[in-house]
N, C-alpha and C positions, 0 to 999 in steps of 0.2 A: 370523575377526576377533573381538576381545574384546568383551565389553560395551561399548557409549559410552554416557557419562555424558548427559544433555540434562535441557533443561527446556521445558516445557511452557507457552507463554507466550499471553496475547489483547491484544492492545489494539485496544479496544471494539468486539470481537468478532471481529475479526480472528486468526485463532491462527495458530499458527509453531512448529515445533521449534527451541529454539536450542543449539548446540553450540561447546562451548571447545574449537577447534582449534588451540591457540596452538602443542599441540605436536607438529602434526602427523601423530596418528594416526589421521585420516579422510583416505585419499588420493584422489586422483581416478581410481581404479580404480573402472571401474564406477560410476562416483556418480551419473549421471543414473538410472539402473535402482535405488539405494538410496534416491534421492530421492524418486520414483513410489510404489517399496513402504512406504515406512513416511509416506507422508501419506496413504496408503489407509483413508480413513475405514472403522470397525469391522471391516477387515481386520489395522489397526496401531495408530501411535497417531493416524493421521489429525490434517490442518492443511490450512492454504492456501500453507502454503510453508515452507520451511528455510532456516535462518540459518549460516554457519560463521563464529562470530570466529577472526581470526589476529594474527597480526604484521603491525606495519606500520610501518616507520620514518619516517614522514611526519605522524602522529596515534597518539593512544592505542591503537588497535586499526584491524583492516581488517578489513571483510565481506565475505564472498560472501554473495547472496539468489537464493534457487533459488526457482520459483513451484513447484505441488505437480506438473506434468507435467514436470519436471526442465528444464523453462527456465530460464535466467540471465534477471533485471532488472537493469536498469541502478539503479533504486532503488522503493523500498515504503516511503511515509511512516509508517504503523503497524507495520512490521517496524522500521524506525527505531526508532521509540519503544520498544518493548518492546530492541532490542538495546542501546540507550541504560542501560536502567535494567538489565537481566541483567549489564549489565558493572561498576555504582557497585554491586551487591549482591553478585556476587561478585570484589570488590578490582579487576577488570580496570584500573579509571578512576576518577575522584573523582566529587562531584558534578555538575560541569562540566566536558565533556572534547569530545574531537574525533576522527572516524574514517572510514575512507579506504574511501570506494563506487566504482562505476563513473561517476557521478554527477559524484564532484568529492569534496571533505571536509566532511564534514557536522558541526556543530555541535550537541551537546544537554545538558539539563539535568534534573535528577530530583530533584521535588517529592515525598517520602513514595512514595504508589502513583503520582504521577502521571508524564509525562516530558512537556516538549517540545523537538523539535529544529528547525533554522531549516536549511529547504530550499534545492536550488538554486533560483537566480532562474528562473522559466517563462518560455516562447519561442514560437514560433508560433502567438499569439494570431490565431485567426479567427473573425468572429462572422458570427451569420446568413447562410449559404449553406446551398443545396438539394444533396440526393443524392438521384437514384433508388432507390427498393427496389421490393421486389414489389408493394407494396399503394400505391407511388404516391409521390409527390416526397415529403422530407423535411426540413423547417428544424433545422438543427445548427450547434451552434459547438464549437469544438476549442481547444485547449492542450495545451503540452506543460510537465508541471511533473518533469520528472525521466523521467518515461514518457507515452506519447504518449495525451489523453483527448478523448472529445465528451461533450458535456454537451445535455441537450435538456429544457427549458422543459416542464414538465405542469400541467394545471388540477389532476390527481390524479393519485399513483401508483400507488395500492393493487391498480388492475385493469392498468398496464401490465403485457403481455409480457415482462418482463423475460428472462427465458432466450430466445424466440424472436427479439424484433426486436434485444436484445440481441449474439445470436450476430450475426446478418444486419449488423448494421452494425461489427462487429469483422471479419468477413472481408469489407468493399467494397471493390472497388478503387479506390475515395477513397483507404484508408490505407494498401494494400499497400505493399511487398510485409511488413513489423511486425505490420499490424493495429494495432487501436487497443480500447482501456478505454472503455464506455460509461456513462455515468452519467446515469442519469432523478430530474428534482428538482422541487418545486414548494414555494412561499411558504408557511413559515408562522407568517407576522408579520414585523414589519421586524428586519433582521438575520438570519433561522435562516430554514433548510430544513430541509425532509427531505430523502432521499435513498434510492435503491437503484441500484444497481452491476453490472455486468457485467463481469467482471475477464477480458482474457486471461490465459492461462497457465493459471488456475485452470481456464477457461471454463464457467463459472457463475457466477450469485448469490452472492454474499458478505454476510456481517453488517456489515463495513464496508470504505472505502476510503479508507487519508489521501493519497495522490494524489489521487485523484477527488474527493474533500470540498474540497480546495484547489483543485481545478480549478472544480469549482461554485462556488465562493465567491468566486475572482476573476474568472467570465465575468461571475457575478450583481452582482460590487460595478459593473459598465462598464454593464449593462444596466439594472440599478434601480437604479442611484445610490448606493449603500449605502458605507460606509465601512469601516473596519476597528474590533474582530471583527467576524467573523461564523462563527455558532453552527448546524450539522449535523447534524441529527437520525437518526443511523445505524440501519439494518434492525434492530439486537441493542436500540433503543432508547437506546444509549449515545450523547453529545453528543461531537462535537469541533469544536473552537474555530482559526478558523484566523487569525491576524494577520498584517499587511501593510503595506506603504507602496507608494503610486502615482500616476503621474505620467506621463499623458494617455497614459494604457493601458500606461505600461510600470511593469512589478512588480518591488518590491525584499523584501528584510528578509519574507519570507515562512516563518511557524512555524507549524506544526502540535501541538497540545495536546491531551493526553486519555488515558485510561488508560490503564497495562501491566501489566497481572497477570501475576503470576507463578501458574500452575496448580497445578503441580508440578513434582520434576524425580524425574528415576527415573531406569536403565539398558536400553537400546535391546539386548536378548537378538538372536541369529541368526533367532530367528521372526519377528521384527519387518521383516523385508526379504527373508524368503524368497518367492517367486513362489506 
């Protein structure tokens, strides 16, 4: 295989490899085994996931999002955004343009560094129900904003578990046989949380999640009354800003906002996915 072109992307902190696929020279040979090796942190160029823009006669572009254990997602609100703005930077799309997920067709916009895109509308809003775990019942609420999340209410998160009770509540079978995204949040101030993350696919901690930041943001706008924005204080210390309209718990016009850096972009050598 030749070099591939990529670039090297974070939105707020979130990183990605993104690749212009448009003409086809990344097949689906082997690709879950090149997805694994080259997000392999200080093995490659290591990420939380991989992007492929293509063709798509439906929108300006189509993506595939691969998580870093060579999972397909249906969608990745911060993979959005950065693939939003990698495509108004290089010609793919204008400033406002449209592109074709597992999701549905996603809408976004690119502000200088910044992007936002206007997600699908969320669905199995459930709040407050118990799960058993090991250490004892559990109050959780769940949404699905594109991929399936719990979200769970903290006085403080700095000493949550995050890897362990994280793991445990993505493999319950509450949400088999998928699994589910966990996200642990607590108030800080009206409008904004914090937030830390339990990401399937990646399974670990993450600097950020714009699924899960949306997913937090509209259990929290039903539970504390809160309105739209509302402002997410991500692990990497980067904000994102999530808006909304609602209407007696059902969620419309939902957009995700906040950085997408561009890294770098370099060529992906044979060493970079060797075993």
């Amino acid at each position: 295989m030749n070099p591939i072109t990529f670039s090297k992307m974070s939105g707020s902190g979130n990183d990605f490899i993104i690749i212009d696929n448009r003409s086809r020279g990344l097949d689906d040979h082997n690709l879950s085994q090149f997805i694994t090796s080259v997000c392999r942190r200080k093995m490659s160029v290591g990420a939380d996931g991989l992007i492929l823009i293509e063709p798509s006669d439906k929108a300006d572009f189509r993506w595939r999002f691969y998580n870093s254990d060579g999972s397909r997602a249906e969608m990745c609100g911060n993979g959005a955004r950065c693939a939003t703005r990698f495509a108004y930077v290089n010609g793919i799309a204008g400033q406002n343009l449209t592109f074709e997920t597992d999701a549905g067709i996603v809408s976004g916009q690119v502000n200088a560094d910044r992007a936002m895109v206007k997600m699908p509308d969320p669905t199995d809003l459930r709040l407050d129900y118990s799960i058993e775990l090991a250490g004892g019942p559990l109050t959780v609420s769940s949404i699905n904003t594109g991929v399936p999340h719990v979200v769970i209410m903290q006085d403080a998160i700095e000493t949550v578990d995050v890897f362990g009770l994280g793991r445990e509540i993505r493999n319950h079978e509450a949400f088999a046989p998928a699994g589910t995204n966990v996200n642990f949040i607590c108030q800080q101030g009206s409008g904004c949380l914090a937030i830390r993350t339990y990401e399937r696919g990646v399974e670990d901690e993450t600097l950020a999640c714009g699924t899960g930041s949306i997913a937090s943001a509209l259990v929290s706008s039903i539970k504390l009354h809160w309105t739209s924005p509302i402002h997410l204080l991500t692990r990497s210390q980067e904000s994102l800003t999530i808006h909304f309209a609602e209407d007696s718990g059902n969620f419309s016009n939902v957009f995700l906002e906040g950085d997408a850096r561009i890294i770098y972009t370099a060529q992906l050598g044979e060493d970079a996915w060797k075993l």
